[in-house]
ZATORSE-40911 format. One record per residue (C-alpha): residue number from 0; residue in one letter; x, y, z. Coordinates in steps of 0.5 Angstrom, whole numbers. Layout:
<recs>
REC  keza  mitor      x      y      z
REC   NUM      A      X      Y      Z
...
</recs>
This chain:
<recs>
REC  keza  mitor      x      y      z
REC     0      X      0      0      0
REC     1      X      6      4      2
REC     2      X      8      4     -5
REC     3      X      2      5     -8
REC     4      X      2     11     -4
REC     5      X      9     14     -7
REC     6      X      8     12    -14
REC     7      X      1     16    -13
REC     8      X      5     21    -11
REC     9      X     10     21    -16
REC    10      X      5     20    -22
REC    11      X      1     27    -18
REC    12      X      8     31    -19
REC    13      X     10     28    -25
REC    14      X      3     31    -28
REC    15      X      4     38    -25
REC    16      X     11     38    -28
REC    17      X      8     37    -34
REC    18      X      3     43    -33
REC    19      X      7     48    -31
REC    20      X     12     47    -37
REC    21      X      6     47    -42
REC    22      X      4     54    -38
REC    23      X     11     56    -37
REC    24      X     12     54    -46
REC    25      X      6     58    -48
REC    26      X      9     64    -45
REC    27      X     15     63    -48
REC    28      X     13     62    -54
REC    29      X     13     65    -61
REC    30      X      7     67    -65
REC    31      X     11     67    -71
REC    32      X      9     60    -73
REC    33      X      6     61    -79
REC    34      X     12     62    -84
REC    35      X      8     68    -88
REC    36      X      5     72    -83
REC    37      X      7     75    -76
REC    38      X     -1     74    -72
REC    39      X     -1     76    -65
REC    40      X     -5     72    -60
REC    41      X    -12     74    -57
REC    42      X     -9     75    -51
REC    43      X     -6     80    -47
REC    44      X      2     78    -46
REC    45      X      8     83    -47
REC    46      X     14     79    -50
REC    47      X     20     83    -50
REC    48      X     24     84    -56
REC    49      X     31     79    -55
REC    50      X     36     84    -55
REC    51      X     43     82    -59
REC    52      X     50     87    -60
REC    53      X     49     86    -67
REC    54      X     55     91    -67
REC    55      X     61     86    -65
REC    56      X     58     79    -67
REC    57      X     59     75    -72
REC    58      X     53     71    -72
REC    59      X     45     72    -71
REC    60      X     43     68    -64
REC    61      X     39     62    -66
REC    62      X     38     56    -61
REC    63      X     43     51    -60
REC    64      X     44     45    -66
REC    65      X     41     50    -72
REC    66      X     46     52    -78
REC    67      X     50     58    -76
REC    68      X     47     65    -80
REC    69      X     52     70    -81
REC    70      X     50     77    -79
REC    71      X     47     81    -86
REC    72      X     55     86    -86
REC    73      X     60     79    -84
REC    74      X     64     77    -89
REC    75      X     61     71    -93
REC    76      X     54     73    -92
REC    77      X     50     72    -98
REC    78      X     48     81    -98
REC    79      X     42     82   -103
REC    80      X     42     90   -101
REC    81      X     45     96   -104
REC    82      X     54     96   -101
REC    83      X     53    102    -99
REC    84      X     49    101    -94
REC    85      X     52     94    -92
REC    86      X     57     98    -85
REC    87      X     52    103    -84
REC    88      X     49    101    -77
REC    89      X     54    103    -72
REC    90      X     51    105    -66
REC    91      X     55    112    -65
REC    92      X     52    114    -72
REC    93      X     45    113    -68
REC    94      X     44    106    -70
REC    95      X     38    103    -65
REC    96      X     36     96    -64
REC    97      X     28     96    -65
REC    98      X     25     89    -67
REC    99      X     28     83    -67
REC   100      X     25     75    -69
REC   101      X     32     72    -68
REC   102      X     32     69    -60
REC   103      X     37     63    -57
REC   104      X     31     59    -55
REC   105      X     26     59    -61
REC   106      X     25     58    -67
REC   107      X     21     64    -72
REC   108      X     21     64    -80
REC   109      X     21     68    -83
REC   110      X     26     71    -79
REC   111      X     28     78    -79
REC   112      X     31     85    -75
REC   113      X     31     93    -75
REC   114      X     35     98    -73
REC   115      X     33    106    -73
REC   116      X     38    112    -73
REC   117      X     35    117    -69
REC   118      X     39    122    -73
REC   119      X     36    121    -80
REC   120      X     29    118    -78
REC   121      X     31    111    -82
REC   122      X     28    105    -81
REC   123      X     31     99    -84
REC   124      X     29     92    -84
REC   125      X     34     87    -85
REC   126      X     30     80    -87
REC   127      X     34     73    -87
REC   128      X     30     67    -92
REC   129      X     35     61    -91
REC   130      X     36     56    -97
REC   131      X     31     52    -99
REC   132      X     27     58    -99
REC   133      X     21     57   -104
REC   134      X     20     65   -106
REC   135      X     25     65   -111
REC   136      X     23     71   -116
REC   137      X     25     76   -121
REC   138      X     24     82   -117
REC   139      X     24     83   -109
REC   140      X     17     88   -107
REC   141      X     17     90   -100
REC   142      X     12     96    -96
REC   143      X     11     98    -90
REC   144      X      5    102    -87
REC   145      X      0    104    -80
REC   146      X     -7    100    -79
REC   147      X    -12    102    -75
REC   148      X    -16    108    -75
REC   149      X    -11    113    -72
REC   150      X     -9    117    -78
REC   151      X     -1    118    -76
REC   152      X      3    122    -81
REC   153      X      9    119    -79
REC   154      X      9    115    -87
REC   155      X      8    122    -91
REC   156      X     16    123    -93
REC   157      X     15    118    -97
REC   158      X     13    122   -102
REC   159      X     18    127   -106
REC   160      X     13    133   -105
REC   161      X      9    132    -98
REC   162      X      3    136    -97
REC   163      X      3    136    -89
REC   164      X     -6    135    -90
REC   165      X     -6    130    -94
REC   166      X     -4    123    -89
REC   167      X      0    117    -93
REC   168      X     -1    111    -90
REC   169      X      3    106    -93
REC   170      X      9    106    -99
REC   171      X     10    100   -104
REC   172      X     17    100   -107
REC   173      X     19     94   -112
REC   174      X     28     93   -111
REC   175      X     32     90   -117
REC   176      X     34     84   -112
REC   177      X     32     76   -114
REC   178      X     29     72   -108
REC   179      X     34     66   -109
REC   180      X     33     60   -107
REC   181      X     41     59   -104
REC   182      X     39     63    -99
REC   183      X     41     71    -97
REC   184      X     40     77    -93
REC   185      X     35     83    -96
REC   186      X     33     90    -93
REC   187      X     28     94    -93
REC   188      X     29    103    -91
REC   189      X     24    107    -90
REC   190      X     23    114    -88
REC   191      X     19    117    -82
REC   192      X     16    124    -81
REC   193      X     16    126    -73
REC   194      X      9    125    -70
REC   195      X      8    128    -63
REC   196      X      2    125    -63
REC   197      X      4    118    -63
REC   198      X      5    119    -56
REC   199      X     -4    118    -56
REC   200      X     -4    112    -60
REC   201      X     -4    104    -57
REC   202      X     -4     98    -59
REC   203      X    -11     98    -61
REC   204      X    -11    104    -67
REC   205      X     -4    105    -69
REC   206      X      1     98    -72
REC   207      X      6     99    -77
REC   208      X      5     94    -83
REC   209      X     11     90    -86
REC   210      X      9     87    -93
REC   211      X     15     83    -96
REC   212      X     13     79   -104
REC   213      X     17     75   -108
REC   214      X     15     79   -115
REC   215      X     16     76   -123
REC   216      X     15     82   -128
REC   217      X     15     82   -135
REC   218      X     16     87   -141
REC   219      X     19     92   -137
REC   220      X     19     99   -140
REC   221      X     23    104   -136
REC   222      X     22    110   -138
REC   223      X     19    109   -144
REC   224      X     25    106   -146
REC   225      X     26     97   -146
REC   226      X     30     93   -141
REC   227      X     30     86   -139
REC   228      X     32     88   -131
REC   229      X     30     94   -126
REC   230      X     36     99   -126
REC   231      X     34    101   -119
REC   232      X     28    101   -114
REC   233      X     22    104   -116
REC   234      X     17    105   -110
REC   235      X      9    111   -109
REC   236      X      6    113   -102
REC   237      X     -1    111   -103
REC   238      X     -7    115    -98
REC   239      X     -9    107    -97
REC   240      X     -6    100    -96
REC   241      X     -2     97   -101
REC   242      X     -2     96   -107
REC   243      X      4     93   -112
REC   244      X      0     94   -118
REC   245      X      0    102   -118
REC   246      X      7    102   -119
REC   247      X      5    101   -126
REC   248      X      4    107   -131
REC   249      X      4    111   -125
REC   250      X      7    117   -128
REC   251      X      4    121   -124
REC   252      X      6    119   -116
REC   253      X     12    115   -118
REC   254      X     20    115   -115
REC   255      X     26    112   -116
REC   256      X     29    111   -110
REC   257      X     36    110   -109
REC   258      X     41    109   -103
REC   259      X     48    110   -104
REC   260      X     53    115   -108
REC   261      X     54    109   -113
REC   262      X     47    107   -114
REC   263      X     45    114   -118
REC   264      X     50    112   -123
REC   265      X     47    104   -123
REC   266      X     41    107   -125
REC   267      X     44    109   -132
REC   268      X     39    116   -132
REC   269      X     37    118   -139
REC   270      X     39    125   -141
REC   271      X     35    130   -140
REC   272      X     29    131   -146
REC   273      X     29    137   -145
REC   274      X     35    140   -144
REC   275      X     39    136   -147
REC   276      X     43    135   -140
REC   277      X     47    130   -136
REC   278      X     41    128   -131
REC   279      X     45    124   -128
REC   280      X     52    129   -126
REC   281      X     46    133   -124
REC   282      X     44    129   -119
REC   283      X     51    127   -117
REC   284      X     52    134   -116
REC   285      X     46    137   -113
REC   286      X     48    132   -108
REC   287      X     55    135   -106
REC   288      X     51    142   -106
REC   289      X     46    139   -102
REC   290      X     52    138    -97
REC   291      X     54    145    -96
REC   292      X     47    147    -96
REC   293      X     45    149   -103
REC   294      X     42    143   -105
REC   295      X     39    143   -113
REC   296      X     37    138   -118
REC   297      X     32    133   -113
REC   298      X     27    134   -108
REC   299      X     28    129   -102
REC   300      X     34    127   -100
REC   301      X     38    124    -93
REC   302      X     45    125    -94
REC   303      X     52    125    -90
REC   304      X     59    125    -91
REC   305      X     62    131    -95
REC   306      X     63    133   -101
REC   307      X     69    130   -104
REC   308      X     66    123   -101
REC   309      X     59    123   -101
REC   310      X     54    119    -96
REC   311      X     47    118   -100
REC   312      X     42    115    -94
REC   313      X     35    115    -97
REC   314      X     34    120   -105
REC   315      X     28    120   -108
REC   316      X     29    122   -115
REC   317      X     24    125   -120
REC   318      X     25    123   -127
REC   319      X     20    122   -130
REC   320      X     19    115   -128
REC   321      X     14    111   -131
REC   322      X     15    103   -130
REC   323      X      9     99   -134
REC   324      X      9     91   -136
REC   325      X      6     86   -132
REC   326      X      6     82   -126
REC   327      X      7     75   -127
REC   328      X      7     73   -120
REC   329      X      6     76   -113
REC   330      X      7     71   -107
REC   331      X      6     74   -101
REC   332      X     12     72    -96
REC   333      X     10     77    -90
REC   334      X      5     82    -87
REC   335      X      8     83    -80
REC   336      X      4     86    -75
REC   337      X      8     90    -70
REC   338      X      7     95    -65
REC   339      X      8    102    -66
REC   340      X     14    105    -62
REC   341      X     12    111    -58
REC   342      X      5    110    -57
REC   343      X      1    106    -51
REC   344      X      4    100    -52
REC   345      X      6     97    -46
REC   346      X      0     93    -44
REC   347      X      0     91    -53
REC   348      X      0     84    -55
REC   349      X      5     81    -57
REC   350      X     12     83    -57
REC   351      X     14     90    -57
REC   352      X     19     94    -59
REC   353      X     26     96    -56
REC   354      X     27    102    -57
REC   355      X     20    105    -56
REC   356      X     19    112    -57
REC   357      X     18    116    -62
REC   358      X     20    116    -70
REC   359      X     22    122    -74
REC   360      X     27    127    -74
REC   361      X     23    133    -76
REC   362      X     16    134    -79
REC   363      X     12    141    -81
REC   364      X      6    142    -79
REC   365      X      1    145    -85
REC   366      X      3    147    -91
REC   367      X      8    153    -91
REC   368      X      3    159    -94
REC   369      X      6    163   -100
REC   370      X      3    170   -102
REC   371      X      1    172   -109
REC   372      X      0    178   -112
REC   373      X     -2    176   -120
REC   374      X     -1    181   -126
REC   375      X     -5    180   -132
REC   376      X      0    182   -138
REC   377      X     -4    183   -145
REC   378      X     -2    178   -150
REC   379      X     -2    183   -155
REC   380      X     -8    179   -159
REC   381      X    -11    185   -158
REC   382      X    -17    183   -163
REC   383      X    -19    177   -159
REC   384      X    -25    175   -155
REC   385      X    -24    173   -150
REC   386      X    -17    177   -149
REC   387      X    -12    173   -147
REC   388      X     -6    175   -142
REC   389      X      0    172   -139
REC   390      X      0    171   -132
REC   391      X      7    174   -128
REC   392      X      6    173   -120
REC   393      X     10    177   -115
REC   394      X     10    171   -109
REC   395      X     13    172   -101
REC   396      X     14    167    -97
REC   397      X     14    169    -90
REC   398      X     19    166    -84
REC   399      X     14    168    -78
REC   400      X      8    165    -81
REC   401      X     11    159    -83
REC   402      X     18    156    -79
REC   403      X     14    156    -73
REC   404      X     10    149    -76
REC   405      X     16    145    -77
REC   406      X     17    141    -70
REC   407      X     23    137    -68
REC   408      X     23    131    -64
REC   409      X     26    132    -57
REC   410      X     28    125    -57
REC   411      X     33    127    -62
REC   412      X     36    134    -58
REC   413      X     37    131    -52
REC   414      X     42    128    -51
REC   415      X     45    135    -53
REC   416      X     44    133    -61
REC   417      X     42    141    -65
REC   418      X     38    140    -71
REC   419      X     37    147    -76
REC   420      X     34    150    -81
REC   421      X     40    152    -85
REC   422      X     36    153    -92
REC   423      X     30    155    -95
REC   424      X     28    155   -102
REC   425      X     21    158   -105
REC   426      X     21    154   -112
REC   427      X     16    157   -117
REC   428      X     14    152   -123
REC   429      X     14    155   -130
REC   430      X     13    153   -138
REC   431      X     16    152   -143
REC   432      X     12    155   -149
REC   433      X     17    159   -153
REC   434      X     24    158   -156
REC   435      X     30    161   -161
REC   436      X     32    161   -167
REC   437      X     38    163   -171
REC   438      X     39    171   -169
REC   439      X     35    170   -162
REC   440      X     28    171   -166
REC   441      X     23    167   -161
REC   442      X     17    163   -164
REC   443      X     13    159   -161
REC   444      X     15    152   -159
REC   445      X     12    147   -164
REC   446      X      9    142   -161
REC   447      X     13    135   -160
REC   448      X     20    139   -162
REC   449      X     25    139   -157
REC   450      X     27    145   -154
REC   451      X     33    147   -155
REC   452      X     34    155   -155
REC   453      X     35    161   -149
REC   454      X     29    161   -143
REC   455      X     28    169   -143
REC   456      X     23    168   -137
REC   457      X     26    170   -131
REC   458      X     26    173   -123
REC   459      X     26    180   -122
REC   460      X     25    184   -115
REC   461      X     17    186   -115
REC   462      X     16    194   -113
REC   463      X     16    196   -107
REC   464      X      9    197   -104
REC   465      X      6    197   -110
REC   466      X      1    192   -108
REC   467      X      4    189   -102
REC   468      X      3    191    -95
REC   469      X      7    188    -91
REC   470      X     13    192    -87
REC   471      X     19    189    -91
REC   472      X     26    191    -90
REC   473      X     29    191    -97
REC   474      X     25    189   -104
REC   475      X     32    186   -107
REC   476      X     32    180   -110
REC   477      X     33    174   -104
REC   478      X     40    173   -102
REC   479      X     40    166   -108
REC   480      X     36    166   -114
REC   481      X     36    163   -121
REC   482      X     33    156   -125
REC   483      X     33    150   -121
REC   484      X     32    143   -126
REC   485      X     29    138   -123
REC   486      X     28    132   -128
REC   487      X     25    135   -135
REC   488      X     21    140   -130
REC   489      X     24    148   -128
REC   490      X     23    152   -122
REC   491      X     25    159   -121
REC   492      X     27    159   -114
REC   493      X     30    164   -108
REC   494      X     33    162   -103
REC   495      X     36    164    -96
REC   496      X     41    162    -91
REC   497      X     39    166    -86
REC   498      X     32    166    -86
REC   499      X     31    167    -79
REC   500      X     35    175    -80
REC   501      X     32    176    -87
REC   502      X     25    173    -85
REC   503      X     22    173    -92
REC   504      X     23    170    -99
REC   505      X     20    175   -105
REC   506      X     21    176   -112
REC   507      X     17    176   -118
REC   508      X     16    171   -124
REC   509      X     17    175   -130
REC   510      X     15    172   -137
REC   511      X     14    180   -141
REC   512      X     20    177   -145
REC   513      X     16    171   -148
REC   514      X     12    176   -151
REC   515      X     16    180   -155
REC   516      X     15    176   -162
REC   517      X      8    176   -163
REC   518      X      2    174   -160
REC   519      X      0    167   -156
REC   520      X     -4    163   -153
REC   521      X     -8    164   -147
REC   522      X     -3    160   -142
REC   523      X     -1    161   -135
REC   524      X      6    161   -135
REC   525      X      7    159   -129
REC   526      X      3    153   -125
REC   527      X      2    155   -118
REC   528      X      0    149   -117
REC   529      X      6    146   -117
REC   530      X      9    152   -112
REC   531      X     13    148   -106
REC   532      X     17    150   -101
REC   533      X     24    146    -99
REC   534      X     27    147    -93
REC   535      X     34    144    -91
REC   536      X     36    141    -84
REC   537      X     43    140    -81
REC   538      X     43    135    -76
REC   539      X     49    135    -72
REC   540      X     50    130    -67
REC   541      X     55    131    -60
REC   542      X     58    125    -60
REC   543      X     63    127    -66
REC   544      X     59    123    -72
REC   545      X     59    126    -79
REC   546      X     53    131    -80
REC   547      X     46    128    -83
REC   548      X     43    133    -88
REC   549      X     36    133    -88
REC   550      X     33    135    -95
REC   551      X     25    136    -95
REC   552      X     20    139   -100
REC   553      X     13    141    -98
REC   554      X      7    143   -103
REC   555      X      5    150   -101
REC   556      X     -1    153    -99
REC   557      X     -3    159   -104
REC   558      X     -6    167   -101
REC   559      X     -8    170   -106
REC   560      X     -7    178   -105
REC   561      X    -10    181   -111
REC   562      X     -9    183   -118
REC   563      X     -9    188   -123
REC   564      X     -8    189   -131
REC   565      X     -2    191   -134
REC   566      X     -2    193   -141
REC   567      X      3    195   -145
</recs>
C-alpha cells in the first residue's frame, strides 16, 4: 500500500510538472508559427524584443543545434542589399535595435530584425529567408505602412512633394533583387516623419504593416525605354493600403528610389528630354551642393559624408519615372504586424518594440502659406475674344508665419544633438511655350519639337509697396535665385540661408520677355499648383558622427492677395 502511495504521488508530481511546463511553454513561445505571416495571439501577453549587440557579433542568436546565420554585413554572407549600406549600423551613427524575430530559445520563420537611426528617421529592416526558400522570383516587392484607425502622419515623407494635409498611409517599393533560392539576406529602408501625437495612440488604433512579396515582371519598360531587368528600386505612397499594381503606369506618384552614391550611376539615367542635359551628374552634383546647404536638382534626400566623399542614405528622385508591364507572379511571403514605438504600448499584445519612442526627426505641421500677387499681361492678340493674357506672379513666403509649423523631436536633442534649419528655397513652376531660332527670334515652341533655344523667362524684384502691405526691409532679390531643373521639369527659385534674419523670400516670376515675338495662346506660365516650399535641416549629433543632412519639400498653401491688369 505504502507503495502504491508513493507512486501516486509520483504520478501527481510528474503530472503538475508537466502542467507548469506547458504554461510555462505558452508563455514563452513565439507567435511566429506561421511562415508567411506574423499573428498576435487573443491575449494580453507582452513578449520582450530579444536583444543582441549586432555591432560586435558574428552570428545571429539562434537555438543550440540549428545551422549558424551570418549577421547580414559579415564577410561570406549572401547580401541582396545595396553595398552602400552594408556597414551602415554602428550605434555611434544613432543605430538602434527596434524589432528582432531572432531568439537563442525559439525558432521563428521567416526571421527578421530593425535598426532606427535617430538621427536620420530611417527604419531599415533586414530580412533573412534561408535556403531552400520556395520564394525564388525575379524581383523583391516590399512595404511598409499603419493599421488602425488612427491616422498618423509618420508615413508622409515617403512622398517626394509632402502635402502636411493629405496623410500616406503606406509605401510600396519594387527592389531589382531576385529572392533565391540559396538563401540570402534582404533589406528594406523606409523613411518616417515626426509625429508628436503617436504618444495618443495604442495597440488598438495604430501598428505598422510589414508586407514582403516575391515578385515575377514581364515587358519591363522604364521610362519609355525597353529593358530586361529593373536598374534601381522604384516605389509610391498611397493614402490606402498596399497595392503593388499602382506601380505600373503610374506617372504621376512614382519614384526612384536610391540608397548609395554609386547607385545614381547603376541606375543608368537617361539625358534630359528637354535640355539635352546629363541628369545623372546633375543629381550627383545637387548631392555635393546639398551637403553645404545648396541643394538642387531633387526634391527629398537624407545625405552624409562630405562633399569630396559623398554618403547617400534615402534619395528619392523625380525622373519622369513611368514602369509598365505585368505581374506574373506575387507570393506573398510576410505582412507583419508590429506594435508602434512611442505609443501606449506597454500592455500590447505580443512583442513590443525595444527602442520604444517616438520615430522621426522633423515634420511640418501644415502646408507652408505663399502669398501671391498676379499681373494679367495683354498678350497683344488685341482682336480676340475673350482677351488673352499671361500671368506674371509676384510671391512672398514669410518666415514667422511658416518656421514656426516645423516640430523637432525631442528625442532627437536631447542628448545634446542640434537640428536646424539651414536653407529655404521657394521653388515657382514654369512652362515651356517659346524658343529661338537663328539670331535669337522667338517663335512658338512647335508641338513635339525638343526645346532646344534660351529661356527668357526670369525672376525679377517686385516694386516696393505697389500692391503688397507687408512691412518689408528690402525688396531685392533673395540672397539666391535663379533656375532649378528637377527631371525635365523647371522651378525658379529664392532661397535664404539666413531666414530667421532675412525673414522673407519675395520675387516675381516675369514672362514680359516671352511675348516680344508676337501673339500667344492664353496659358499661365507659371503652375501655381505646382509652388512648393523646400527646407534644408543639419542634424549634428554631440558625440563627433558625420553631420546628417535632411532634404525635405513640402507643397505650399496659395494666398492670393489681389490682382490687376497691365497693358503694354
Amino acid at each position: 500500500m505504502e507503495n502504491l502511495k508513493i507512486k501516486a504521488l509520483k504520478i501527481a508530481i510528474v503530472a503538475i510538472m508537466l502542467s507548469a511546463a506547458i504554461v510555462s511553454c505558452k508563455k514563452e513561445s513565439s507567435p511566429l508559427t506561421e511562415p508567411a505571416t506574423l499573428k498576435i495571439p487573443n491575449k494580453m501577453a507582452v513578449i520582450p524584443t530579444h536583444v543582441f549587440d549586432w555591432e560586435t557579433t558574428d552570428y545571429m542568436p539562434t537555438p543550440v543545434g540549428l545551422p549558424p546565420i551570418l549577421v547580414p554585413w559579415a564577410s561570406g554572407s549572401n547580401q541582396l542589399f545595396p553595398d552602400e549600406i552594408a556597414f551602415d549600423y554602428k550605434k555611434a551613427d544613432g543605430w538602434n535595435l527596434v524589432y528582432n524575430t531572432f531568439s537563442p530559445t525559439q525558432v521563428t520563420s521567416p526571421n527578421f530584425f530593425a535598426l532606427y537611426n535617430k538621427y536620420r528617421g530611417i527604419i531599415r529592416f533586414y530580412l533573412y529567408l534561408p535556403p531552400g526558400s520556395p520564394y525564388a522570383s525575379s524581383y523583391f516587392s516590399d512595404g511598409l505602412g499603419i493599421s488602425g484607425g488612427y491616422a498618423s502622419s509618420i508615413m508622409n515623407f515617403s512622398k517626394e512633394i509632402i502635402e502636411p494635409e493629405n496623410v500616406q498611409k503606406s509605401v510600396t517599393k519594387i527592389q531589382n533583387y531576385q529572392i533565391l533560392s540559396t538563401g540570402a539576406w534582404y533589406a528594406c529602408q523606409y523613411e518616417l516623419a515626426y509625429d508628436p501625437y503617436i504618444a495618443n495612440a495604442n495597440h488598438e488604433n495604430l501598428n505598422f504593416v510589414w508586407n514582403v512579396s516575391s515578385t515575377n515582371l514581364s515587358q519591363i519598360v522604364l521610362n519609355g525605354t525597353s529593358n530586361r531587368t529593373l536598374n534601381g528600386t522604384v516605389g509610391t505612397a498611397n493614402s490606402g493600403g498596399f497595392n503593388l499594381g499602382s506601380l505600373l503606369g503610374n506617372l504621376g506618384n512614382t519614384a526612384i528610389h536610391v540608397a548609395g552614391f554609386k547607385g545614381i550611376q547603376a541606375l543608368n539615367l537617361p539625358k534630359s528630354k528637354v535640355f539635352g542635359t546629363d541628369v545623372t551628374k546633375s543629381i550627383e552634383d545637387g548631392i555635393k551642393g546639398g551637403l553645404s546647404g545648396a541643394v538642387k536638382g531633387f526634391f527629398s534626400a537624407i545625405l552624409g559624408g562630405s562633399a569630396s566623399s559623398p554618403q547617400v542614405v534615402d534619395l528619392k528622385l523625380k525622373v519622369e519615372t513611368n514602369l509598365t508591364g505585368s505581374i506574373t507572379n506575387n507570393s506573398g511571403i510576410l505582412s507583419t504586424t508590429l506594435a508602434m514605438p512611442g505609443s501606449a504600448n506597454s500592455n500590447t499584445v505580443g512583442y513590443i518594440p525595444n527602442y520604444n519612442k517616438i520615430m522621426g526627426v522633423v515634420n511640418i505641421t501644415k502646408s507652408p502659406v505663399v502669398h501671391v500677387f498676379t499681373e494679367l499681361l495683354n498678350s497683344l492678340e488685341t482682336q480676340s475674344t475673350p482677351k488673352k493674357y499671361i500671368n506674371d506672379h509676384s510671391l512672398i513666403y514669410l518666415d514667422y508665419e511658416n518656421t514656426d509649423n516645423i516640430i523637432y523631436n525631442p528625442e532627437v536633442t536631447n542628448d545634446g544633438t542640434t537640428v536646424n534649419l539651414i536653407r529655404t528655397d521657394l521653388l515657382v513652376p514654369y512652362r515651356h511655350r517659346y524658343w529661338y531660332q537663328g539670331a535669337n527670334i522667338p517663335i512658338r515652341k512647335p508641338v513635339g519639337v525638343t526645346w532646344n533655344g534660351i529661356e527668357k523667362t526670369t525672376i525679377v524684384p517686385f516694386i516696393a509697396g505697389e500692391y503688397f502691405s507687408y512691412n518689408l526691409s528690402s525688396y531685392t532679390l533673395p540672397k539666391f535665385s535663379g533656375r532649378d531643373i528637377v527631371s525635365d521639369e523647371v522651378y525658379m527659385y529664392g532661397s535664404s540661408s539666413e531666414i530667421k534674419n532675412d525673414r522673407f523670400i519675395a520675387f516675381k516670376v516675369q514672362h514680359r520677355q516671352d511675348i516680344s515675338g508676337g501673339g500667344t495662346s492664353n496659358y499661365n506660365a507659371t503652375d501655381l499648383n505646382g509652388v512648393c516650399v523646400r527646407y534644408t535641416f543639419l542634424v549634428t549629433p554631440p558625440n563627433g558622427s558625420n553631420p546628417v543632412t535632411i532634404v525635405k519639400t513640402f507643397k505650399a498653401s496659395i494666398a492670393p492677395i489681389g490682382e490687376k491688369i497691365t497693358y503694354p
